[in-house]
N, CA, C and O atoms as a Tripos MOL2 file, in Angstrom:
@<TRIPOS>MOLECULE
protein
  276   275    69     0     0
PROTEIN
NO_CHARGES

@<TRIPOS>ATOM
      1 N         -40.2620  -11.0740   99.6610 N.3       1 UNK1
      2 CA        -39.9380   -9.7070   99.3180 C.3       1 UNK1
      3 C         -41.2460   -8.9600   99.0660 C.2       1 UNK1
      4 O         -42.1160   -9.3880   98.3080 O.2       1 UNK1
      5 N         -41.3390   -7.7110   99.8110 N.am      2 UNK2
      6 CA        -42.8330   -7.2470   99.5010 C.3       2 UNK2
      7 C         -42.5010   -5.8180   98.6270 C.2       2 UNK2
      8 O         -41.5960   -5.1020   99.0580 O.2       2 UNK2
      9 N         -43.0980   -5.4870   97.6320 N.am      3 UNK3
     10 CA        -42.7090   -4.2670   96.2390 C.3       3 UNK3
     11 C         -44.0550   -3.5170   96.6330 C.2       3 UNK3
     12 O         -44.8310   -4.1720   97.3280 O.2       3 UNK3
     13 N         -44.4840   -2.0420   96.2260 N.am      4 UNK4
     14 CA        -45.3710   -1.4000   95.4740 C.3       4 UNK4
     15 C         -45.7090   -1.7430   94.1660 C.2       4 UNK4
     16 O         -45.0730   -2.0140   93.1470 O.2       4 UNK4
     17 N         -47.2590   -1.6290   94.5690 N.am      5 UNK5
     18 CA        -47.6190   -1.9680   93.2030 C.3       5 UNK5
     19 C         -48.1580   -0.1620   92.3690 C.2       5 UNK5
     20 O         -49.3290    0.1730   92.5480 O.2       5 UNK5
     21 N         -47.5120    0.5050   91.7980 N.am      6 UNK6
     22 CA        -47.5220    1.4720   91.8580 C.3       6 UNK6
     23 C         -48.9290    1.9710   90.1480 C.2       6 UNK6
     24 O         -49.3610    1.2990   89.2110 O.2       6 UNK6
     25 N         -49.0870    3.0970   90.4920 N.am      7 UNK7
     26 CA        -50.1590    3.7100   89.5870 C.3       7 UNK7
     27 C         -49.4610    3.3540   88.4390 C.2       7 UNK7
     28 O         -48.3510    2.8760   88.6730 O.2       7 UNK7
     29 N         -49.8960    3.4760   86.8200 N.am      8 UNK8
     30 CA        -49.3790    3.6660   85.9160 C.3       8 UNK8
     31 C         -50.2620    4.0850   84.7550 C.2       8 UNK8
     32 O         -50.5200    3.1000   84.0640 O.2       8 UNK8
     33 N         -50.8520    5.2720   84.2690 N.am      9 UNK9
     34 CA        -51.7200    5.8470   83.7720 C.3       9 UNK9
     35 C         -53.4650    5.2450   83.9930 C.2       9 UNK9
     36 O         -54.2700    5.7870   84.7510 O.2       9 UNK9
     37 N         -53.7330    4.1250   83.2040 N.am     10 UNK10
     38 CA        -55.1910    3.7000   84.0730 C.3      10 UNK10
     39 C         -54.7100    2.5290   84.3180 C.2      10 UNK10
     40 O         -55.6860    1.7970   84.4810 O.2      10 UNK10
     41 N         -53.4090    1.7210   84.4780 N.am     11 UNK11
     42 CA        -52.8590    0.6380   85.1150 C.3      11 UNK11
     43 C         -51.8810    0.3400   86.1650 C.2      11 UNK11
     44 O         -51.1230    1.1780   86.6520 O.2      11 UNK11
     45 N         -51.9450   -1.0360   86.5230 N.am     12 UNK12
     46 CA        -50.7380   -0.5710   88.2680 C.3      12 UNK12
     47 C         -49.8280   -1.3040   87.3690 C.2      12 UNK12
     48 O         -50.0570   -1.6620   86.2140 O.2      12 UNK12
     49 N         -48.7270   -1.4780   88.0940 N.am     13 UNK13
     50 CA        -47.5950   -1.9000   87.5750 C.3      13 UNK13
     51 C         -46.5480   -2.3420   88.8830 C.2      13 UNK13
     52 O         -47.0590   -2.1190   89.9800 O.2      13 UNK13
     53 N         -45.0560   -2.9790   88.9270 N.am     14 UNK14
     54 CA        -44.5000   -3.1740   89.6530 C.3      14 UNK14
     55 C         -43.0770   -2.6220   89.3310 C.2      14 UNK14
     56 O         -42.8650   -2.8200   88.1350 O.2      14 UNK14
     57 N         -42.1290   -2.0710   89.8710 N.am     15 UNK15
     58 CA        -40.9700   -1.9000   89.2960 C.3      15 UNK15
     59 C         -40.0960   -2.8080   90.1810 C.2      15 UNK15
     60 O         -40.1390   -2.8740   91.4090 O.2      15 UNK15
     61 N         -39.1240   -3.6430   89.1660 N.am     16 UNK16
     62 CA        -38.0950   -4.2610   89.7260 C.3      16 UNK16
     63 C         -36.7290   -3.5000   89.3040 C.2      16 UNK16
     64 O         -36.3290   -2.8860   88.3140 O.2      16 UNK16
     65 N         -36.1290   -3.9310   90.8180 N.am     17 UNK17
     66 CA        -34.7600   -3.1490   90.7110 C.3      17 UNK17
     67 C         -33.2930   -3.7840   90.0470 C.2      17 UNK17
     68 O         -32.9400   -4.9410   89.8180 O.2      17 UNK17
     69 N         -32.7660   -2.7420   89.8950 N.am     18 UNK18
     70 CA        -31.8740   -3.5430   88.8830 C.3      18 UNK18
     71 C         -30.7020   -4.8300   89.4840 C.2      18 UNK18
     72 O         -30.0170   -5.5950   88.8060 O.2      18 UNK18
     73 N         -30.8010   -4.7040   91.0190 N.am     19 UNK19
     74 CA        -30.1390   -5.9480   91.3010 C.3      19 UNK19
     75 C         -31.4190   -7.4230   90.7980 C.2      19 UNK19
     76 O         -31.0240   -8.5530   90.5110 O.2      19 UNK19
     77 N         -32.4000   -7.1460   90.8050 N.am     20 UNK20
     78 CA        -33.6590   -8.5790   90.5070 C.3      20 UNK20
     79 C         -33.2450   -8.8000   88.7710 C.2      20 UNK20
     80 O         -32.8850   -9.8810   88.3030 O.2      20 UNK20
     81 N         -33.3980   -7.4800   87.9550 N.am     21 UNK21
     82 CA        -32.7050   -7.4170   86.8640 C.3      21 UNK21
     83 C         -31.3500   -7.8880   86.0750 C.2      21 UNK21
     84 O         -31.2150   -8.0620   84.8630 O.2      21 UNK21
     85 N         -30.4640   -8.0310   87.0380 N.am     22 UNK22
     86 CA        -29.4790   -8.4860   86.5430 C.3      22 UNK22
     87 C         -28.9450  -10.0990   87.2170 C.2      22 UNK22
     88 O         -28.1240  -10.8300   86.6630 O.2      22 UNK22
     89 N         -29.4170  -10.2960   88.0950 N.am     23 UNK23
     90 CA        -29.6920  -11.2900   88.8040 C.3      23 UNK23
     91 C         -30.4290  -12.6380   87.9460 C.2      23 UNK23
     92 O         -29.8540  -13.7210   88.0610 O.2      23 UNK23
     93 N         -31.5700  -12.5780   87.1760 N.am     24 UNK24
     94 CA        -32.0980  -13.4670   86.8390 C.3      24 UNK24
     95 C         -32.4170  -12.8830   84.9380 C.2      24 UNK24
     96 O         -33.2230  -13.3960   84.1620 O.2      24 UNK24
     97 N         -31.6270  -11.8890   84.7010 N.am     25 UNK25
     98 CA        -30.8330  -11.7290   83.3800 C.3      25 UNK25
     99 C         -32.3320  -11.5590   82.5890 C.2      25 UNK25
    100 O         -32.8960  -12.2060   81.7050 O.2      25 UNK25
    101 N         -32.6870  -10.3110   83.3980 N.am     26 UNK26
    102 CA        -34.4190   -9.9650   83.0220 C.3      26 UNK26
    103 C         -34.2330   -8.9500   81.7360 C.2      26 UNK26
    104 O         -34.3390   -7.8060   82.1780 O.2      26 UNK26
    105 N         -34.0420   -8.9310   80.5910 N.am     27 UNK27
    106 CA        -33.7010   -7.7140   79.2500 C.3      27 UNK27
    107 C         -34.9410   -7.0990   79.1610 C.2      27 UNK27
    108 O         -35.4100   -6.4750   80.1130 O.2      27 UNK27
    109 N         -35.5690   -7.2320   77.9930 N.am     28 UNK28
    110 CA        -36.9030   -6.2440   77.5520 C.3      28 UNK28
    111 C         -38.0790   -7.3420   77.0260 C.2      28 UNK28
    112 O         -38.7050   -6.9250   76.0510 O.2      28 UNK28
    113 N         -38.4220   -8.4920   77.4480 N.am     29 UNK29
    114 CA        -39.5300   -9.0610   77.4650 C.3      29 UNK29
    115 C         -39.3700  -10.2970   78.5810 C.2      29 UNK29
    116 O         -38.3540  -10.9920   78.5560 O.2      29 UNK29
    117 N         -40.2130  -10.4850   79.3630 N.am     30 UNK30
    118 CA        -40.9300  -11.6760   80.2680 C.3      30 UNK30
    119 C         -41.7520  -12.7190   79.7530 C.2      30 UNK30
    120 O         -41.9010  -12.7500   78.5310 O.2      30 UNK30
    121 N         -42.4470  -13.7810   80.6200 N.am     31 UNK31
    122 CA        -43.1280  -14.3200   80.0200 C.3      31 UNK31
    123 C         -43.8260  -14.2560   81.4940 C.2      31 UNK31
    124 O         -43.1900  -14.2350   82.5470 O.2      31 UNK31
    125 N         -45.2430  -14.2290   81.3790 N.am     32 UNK32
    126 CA        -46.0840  -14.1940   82.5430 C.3      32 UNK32
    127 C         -47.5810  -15.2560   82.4550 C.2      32 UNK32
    128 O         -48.4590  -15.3760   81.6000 O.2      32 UNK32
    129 N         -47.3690  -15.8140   83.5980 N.am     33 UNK33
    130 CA        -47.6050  -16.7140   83.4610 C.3      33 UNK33
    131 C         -48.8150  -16.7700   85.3370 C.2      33 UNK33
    132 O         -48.4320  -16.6390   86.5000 O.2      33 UNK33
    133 N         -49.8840  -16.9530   84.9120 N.am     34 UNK34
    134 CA        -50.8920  -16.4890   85.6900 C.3      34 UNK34
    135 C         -51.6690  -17.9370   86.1130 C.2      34 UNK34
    136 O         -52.3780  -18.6950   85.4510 O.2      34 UNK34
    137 N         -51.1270  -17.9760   87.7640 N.am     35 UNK35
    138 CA        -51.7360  -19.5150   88.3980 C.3      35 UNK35
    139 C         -52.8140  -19.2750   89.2350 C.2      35 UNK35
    140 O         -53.3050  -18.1510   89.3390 O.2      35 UNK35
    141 N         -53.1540  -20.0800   89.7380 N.am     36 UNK36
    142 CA        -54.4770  -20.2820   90.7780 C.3      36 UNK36
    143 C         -54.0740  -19.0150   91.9240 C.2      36 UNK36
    144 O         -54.6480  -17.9730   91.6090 O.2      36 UNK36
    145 N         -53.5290  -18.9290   92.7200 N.am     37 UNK37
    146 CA        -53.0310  -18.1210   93.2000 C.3      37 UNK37
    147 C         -51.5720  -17.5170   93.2850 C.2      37 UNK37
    148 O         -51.1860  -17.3290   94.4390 O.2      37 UNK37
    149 N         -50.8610  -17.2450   92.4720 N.am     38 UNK38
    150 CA        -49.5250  -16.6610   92.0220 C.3      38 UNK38
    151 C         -49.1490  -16.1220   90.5670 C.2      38 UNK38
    152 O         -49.6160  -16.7560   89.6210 O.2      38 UNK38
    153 N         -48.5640  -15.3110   90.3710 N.am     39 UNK39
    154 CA        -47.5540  -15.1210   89.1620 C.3      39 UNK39
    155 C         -46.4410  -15.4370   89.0530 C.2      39 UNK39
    156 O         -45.5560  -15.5750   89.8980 O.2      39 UNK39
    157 N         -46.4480  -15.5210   88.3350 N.am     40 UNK40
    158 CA        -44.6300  -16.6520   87.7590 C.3      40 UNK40
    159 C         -44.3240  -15.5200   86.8830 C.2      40 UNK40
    160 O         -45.1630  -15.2280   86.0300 O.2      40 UNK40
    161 N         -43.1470  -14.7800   86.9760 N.am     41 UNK41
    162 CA        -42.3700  -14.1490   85.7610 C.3      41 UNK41
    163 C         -40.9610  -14.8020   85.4130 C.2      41 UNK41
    164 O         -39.9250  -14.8850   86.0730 O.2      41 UNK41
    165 N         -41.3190  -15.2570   84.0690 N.am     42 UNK42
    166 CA        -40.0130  -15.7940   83.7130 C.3      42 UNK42
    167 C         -38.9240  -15.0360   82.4760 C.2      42 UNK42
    168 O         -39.4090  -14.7600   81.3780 O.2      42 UNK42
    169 N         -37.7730  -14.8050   82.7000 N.am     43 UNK43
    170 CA        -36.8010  -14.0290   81.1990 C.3      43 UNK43
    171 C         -37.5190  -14.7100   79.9420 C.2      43 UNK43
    172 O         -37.8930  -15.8780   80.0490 O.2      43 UNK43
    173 N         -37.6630  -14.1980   79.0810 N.am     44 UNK44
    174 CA        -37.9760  -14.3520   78.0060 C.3      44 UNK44
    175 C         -36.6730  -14.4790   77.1050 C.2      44 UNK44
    176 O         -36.0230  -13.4950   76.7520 O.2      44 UNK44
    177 N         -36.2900  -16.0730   76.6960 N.am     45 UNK45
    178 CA        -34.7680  -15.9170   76.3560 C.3      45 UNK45
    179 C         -34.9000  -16.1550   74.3690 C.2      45 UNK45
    180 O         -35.6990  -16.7800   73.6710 O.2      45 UNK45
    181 N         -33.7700  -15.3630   74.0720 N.am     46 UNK46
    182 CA        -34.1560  -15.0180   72.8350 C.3      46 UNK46
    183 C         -33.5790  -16.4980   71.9080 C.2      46 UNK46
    184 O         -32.5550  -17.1420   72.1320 O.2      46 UNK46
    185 N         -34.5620  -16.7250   70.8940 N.am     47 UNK47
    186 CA        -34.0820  -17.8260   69.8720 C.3      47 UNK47
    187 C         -32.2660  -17.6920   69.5300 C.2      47 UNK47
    188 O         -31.7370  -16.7020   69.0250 O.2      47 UNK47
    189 N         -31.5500  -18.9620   69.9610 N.am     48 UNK48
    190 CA        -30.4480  -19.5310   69.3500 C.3      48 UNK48
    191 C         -29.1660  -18.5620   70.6800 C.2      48 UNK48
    192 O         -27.9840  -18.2620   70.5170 O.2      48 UNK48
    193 N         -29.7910  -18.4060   71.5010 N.am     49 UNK49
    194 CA        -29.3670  -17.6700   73.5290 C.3      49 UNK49
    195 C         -27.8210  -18.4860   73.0310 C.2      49 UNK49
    196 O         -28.1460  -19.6460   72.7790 O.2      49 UNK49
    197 N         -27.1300  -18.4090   72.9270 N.am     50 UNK50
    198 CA        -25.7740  -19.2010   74.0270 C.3      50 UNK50
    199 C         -25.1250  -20.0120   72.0690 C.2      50 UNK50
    200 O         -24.0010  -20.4780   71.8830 O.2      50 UNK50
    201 N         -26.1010  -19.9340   71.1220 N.am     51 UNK51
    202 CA        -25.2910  -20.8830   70.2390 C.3      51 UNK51
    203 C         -24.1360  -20.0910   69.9910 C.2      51 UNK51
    204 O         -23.3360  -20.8840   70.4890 O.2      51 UNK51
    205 N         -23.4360  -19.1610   69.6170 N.am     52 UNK52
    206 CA        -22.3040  -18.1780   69.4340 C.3      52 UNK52
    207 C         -21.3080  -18.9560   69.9940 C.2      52 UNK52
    208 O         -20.2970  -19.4490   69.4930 O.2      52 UNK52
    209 N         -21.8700  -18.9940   71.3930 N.am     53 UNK53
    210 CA        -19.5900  -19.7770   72.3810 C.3      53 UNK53
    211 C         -20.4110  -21.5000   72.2330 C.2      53 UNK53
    212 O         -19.8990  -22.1170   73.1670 O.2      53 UNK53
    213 N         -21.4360  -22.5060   71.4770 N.am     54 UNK54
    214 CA        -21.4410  -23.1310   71.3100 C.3      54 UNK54
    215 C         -20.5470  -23.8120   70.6060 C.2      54 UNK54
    216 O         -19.8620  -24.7950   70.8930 O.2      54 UNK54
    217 N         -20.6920  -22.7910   69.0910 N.am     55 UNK55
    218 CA        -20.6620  -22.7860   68.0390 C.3      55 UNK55
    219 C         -18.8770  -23.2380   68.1250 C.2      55 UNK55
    220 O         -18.0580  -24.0940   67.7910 O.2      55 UNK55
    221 N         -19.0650  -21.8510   68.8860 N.am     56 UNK56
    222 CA        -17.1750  -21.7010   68.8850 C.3      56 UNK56
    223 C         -16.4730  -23.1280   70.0190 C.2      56 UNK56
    224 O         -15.3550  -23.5230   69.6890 O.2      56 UNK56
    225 N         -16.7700  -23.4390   70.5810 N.am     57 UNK57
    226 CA        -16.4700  -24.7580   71.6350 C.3      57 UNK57
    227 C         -16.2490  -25.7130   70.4660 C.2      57 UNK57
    228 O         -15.1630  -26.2700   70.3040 O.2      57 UNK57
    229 N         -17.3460  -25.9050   69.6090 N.am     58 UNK58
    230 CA        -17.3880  -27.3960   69.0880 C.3      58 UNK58
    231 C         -16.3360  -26.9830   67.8430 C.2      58 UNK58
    232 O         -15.7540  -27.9580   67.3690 O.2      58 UNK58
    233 N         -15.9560  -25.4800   67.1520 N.am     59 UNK59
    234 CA        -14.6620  -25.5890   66.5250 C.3      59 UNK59
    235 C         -13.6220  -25.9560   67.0560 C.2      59 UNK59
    236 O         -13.0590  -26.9190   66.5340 O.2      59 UNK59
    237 N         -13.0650  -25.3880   68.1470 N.am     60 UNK60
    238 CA        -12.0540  -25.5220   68.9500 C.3      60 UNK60
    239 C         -12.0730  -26.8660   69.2240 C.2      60 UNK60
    240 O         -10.9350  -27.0090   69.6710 O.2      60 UNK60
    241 N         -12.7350  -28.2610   69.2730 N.am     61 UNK61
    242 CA        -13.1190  -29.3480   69.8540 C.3      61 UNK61
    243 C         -12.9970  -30.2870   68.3580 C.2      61 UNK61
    244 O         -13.0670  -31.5070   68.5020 O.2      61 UNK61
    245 N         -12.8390  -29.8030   67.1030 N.am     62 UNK62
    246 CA        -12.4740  -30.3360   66.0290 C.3      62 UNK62
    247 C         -14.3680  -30.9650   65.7230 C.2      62 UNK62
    248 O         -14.4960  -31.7390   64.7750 O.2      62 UNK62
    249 N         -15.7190  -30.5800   66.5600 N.am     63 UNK63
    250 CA        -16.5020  -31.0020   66.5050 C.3      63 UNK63
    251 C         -17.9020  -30.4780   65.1800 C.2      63 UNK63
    252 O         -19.0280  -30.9230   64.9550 O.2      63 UNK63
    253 N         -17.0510  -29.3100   64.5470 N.am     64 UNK64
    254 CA        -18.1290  -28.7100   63.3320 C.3      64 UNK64
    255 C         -17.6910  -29.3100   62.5120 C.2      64 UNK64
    256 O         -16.7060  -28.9000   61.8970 O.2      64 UNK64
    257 N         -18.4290  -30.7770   62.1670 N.am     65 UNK65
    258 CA        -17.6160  -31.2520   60.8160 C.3      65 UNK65
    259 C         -18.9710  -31.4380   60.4170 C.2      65 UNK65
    260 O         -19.9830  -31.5960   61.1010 O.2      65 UNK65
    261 N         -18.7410  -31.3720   58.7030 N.am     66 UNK66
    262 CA        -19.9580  -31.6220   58.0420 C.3      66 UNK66
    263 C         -20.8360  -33.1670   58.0140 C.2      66 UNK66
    264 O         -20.2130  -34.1990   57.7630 O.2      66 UNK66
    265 N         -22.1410  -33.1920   58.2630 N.am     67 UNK67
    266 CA        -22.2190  -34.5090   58.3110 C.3      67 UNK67
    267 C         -22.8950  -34.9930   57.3000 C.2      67 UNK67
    268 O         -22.9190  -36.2230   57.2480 O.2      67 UNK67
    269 N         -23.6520  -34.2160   56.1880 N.am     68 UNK68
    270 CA        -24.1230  -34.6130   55.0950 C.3      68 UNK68
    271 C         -23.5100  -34.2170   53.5720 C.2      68 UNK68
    272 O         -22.9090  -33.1430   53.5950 O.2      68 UNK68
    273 N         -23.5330  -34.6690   52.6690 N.am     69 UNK69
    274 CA        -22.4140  -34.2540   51.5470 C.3      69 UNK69
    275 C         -23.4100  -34.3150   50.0500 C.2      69 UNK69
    276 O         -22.9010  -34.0550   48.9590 O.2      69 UNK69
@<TRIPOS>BOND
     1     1     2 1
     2     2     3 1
     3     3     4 2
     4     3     5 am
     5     5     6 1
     6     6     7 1
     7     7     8 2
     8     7     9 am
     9     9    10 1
    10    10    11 1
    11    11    12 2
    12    11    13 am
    13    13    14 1
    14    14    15 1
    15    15    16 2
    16    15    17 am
    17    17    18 1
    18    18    19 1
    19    19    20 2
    20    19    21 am
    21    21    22 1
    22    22    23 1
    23    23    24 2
    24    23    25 am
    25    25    26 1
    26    26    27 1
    27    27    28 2
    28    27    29 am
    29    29    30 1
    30    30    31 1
    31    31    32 2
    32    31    33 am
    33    33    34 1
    34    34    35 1
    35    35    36 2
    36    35    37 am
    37    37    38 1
    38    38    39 1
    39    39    40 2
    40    39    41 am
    41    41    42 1
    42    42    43 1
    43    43    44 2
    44    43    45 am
    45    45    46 1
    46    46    47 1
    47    47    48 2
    48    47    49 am
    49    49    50 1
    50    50    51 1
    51    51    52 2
    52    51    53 am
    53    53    54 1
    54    54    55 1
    55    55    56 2
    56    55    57 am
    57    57    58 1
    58    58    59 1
    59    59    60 2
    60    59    61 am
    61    61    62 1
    62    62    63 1
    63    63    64 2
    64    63    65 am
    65    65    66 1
    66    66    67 1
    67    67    68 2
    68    67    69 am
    69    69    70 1
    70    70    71 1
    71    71    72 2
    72    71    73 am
    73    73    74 1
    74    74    75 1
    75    75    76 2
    76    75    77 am
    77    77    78 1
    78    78    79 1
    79    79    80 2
    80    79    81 am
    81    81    82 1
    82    82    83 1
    83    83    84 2
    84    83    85 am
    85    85    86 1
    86    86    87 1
    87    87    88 2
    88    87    89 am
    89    89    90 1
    90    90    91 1
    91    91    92 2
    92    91    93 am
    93    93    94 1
    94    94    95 1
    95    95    96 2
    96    95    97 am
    97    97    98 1
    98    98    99 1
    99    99   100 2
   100    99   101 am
   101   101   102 1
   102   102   103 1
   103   103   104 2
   104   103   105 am
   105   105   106 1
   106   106   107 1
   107   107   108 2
   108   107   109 am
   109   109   110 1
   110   110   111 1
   111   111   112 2
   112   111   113 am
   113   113   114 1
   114   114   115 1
   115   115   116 2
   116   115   117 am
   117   117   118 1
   118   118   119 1
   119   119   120 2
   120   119   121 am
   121   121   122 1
   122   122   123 1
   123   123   124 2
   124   123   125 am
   125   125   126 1
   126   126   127 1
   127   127   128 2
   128   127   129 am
   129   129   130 1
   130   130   131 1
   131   131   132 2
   132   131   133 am
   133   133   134 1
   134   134   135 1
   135   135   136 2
   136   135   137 am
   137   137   138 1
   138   138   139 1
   139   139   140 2
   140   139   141 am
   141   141   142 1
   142   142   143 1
   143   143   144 2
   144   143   145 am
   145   145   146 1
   146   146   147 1
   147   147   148 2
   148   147   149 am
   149   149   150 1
   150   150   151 1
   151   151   152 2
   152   151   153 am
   153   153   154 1
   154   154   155 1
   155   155   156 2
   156   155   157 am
   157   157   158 1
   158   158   159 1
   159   159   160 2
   160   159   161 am
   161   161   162 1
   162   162   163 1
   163   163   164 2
   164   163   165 am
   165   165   166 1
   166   166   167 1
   167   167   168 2
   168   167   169 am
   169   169   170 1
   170   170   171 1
   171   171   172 2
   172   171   173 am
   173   173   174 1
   174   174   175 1
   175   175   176 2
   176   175   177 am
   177   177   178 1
   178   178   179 1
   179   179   180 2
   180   179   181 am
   181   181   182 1
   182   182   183 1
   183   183   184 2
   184   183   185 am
   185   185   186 1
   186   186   187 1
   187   187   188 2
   188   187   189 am
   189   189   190 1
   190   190   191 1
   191   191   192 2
   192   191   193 am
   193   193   194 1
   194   194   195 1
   195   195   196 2
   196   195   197 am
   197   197   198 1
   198   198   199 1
   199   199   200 2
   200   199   201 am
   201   201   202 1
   202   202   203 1
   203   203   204 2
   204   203   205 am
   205   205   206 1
   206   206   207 1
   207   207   208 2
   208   207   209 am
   209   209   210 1
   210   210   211 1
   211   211   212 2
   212   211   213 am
   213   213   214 1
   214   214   215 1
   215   215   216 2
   216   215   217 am
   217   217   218 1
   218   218   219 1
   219   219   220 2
   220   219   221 am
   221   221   222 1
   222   222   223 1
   223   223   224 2
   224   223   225 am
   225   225   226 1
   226   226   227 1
   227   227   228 2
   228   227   229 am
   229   229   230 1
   230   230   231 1
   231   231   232 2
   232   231   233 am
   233   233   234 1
   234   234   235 1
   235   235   236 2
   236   235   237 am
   237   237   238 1
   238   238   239 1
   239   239   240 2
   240   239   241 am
   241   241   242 1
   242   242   243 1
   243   243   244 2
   244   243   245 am
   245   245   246 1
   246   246   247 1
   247   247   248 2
   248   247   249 am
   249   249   250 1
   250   250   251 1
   251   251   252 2
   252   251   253 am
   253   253   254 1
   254   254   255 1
   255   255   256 2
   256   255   257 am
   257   257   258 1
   258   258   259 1
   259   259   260 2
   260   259   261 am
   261   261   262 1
   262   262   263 1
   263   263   264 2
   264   263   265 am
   265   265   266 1
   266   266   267 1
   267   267   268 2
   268   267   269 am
   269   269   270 1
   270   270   271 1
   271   271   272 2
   272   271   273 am
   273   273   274 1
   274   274   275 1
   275   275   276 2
@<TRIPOS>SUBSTRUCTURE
     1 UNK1         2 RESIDUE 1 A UNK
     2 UNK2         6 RESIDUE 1 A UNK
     3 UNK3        10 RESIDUE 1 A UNK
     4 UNK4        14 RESIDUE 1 A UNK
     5 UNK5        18 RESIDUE 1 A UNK
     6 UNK6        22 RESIDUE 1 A UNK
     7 UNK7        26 RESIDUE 1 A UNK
     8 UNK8        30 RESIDUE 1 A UNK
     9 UNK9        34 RESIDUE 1 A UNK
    10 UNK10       38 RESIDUE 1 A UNK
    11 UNK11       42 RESIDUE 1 A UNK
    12 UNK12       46 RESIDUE 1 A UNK
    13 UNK13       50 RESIDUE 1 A UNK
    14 UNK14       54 RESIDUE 1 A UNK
    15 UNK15       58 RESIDUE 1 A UNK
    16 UNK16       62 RESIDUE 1 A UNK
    17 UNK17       66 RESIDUE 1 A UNK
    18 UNK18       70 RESIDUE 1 A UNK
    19 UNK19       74 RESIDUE 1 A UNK
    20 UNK20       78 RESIDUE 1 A UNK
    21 UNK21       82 RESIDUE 1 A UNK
    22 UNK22       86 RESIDUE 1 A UNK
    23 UNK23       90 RESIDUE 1 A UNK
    24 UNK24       94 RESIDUE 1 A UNK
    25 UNK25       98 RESIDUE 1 A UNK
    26 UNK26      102 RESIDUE 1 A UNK
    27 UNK27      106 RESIDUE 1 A UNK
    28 UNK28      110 RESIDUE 1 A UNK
    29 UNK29      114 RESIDUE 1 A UNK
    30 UNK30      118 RESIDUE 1 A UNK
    31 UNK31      122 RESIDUE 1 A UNK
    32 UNK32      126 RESIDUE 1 A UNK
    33 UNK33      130 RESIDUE 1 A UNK
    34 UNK34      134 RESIDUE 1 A UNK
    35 UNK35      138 RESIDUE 1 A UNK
    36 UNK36      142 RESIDUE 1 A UNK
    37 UNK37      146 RESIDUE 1 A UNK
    38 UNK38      150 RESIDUE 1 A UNK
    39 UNK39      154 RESIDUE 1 A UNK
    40 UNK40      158 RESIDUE 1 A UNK
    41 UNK41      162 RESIDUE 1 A UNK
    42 UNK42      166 RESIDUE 1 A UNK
    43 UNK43      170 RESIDUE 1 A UNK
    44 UNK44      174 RESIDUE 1 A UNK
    45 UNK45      178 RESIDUE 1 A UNK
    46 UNK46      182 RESIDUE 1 A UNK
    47 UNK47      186 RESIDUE 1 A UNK
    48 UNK48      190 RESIDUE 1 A UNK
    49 UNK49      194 RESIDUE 1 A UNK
    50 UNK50      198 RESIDUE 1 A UNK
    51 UNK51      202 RESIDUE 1 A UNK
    52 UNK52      206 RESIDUE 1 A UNK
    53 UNK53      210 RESIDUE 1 A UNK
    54 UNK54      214 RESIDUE 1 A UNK
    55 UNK55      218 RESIDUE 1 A UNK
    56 UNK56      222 RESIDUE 1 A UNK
    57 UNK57      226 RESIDUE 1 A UNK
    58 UNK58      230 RESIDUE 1 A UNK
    59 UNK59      234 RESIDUE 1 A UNK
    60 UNK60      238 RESIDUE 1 A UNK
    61 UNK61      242 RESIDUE 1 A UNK
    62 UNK62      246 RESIDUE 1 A UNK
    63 UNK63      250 RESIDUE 1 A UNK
    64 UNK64      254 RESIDUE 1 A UNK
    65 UNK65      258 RESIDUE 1 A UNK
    66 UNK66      262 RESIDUE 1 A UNK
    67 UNK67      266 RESIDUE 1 A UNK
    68 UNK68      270 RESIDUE 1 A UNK
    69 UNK69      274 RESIDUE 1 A UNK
């Protein structure tokens, strides 16, 4: 896929579109990550991502039981 790398006051920048955006579940921080020859941009996924319908699975599953007393 080839993008503009477009002006951005005294820096360039790239804009991705919102199908790349929603596609690989890109929010408001990346992690960039700078190789010999390439960039790697990866989602930046936020502390405790997915525990919520964890949480809720292992009730439903009789599996939140206390294990220390």
């Amino acid at each position: 896929m080839e993008i503009q790398v477009i002006q951005i006051g005294n820096s360039k920048g790239i804009i991705l579109s919102r199908a790349i955006l929603e596609r690989y579940n890109i929010q408001n921080k990346v992690v960039l990550e700078l190789r010999k020859n390439h960039i790697n941009i990866t989602p930046l996924k936020q502390p405790r991502e997915g525990w919520d319908k964890s949480l809720t699975d292992m009730n439903a599953k009789g599996e939140d039981i206390l294990l220390l007393k």
